[in-house]
N, C-alpha and C positions, 0 to 999 in steps of 0.2 A: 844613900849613895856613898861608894868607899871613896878616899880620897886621891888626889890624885897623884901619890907619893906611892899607893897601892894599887893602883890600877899600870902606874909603868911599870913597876916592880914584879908585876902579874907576866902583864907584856913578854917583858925580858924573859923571864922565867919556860913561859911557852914557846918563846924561838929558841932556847936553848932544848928544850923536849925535843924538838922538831929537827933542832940540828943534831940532838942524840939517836932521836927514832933513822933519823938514814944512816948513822953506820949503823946500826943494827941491824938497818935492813940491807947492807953489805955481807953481814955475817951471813943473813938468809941466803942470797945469794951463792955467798962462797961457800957457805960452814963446809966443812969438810966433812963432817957425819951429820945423820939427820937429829941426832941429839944436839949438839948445838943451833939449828936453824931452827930447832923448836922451841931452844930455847931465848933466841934474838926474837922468835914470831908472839912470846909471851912478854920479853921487855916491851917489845912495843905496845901489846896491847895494854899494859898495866900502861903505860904513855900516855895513852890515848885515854883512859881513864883520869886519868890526872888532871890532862887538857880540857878534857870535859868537865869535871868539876869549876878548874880554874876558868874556866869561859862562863860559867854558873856564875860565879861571883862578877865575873866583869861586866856581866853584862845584866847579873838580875833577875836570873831565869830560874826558877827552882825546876821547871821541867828537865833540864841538862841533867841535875842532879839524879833524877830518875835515869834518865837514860843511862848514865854511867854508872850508876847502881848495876842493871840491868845487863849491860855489857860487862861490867867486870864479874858477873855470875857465868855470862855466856864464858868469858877466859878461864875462870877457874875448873868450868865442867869441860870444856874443847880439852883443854890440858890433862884434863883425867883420862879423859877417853882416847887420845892419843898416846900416853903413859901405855896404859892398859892395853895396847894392840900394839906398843913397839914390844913388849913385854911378852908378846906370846897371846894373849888372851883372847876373846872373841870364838872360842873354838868349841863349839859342843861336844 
């Protein structure tokens, strides 16, 4: 069990993600081009990545850890494939 000088510190840590992930998800919102809102829609998810780990440790779970493995593979390949079609590509 972490201490509990590490577990608020955790805490803190993820309400700050959480107050970061919404202006981001402002930028979504507003971005002015869809390169920017793609690129707010990827801070967040690398966020949400993070929160997942840090909830892994708070709480003890090695399964979180997978899942956020798992999903920051789903962000890195969504990101590709949306690259590659603002890009032109997808065209036989």
């Amino acid at each position: 069990m972490a201490s509990p000088v590490l577990l608020v510190a955790i805490q803190m840590v993820i309400m700050v993600l959480v107050a970061t992930s919404v202006i981001c998800f402002v930028r979504v919102l507003v971005g002015p081009t869809i390169s920017d809102r793609m690129v707010g829609l990827n801070t967040i998810s690398t966020k949400v990545t993070l929160m997942l780990v840090l909830l892994s440790i708070l709480y003890g779970r090695a399964l979180l850890l997978d899942v956020a493995i798992g999903f920051a593979m789903l962000n890195v390949t969504g990101s590709l494939v949306v690259a590659k079609y603002m890009e032109g590509g997808f065209r036989d």
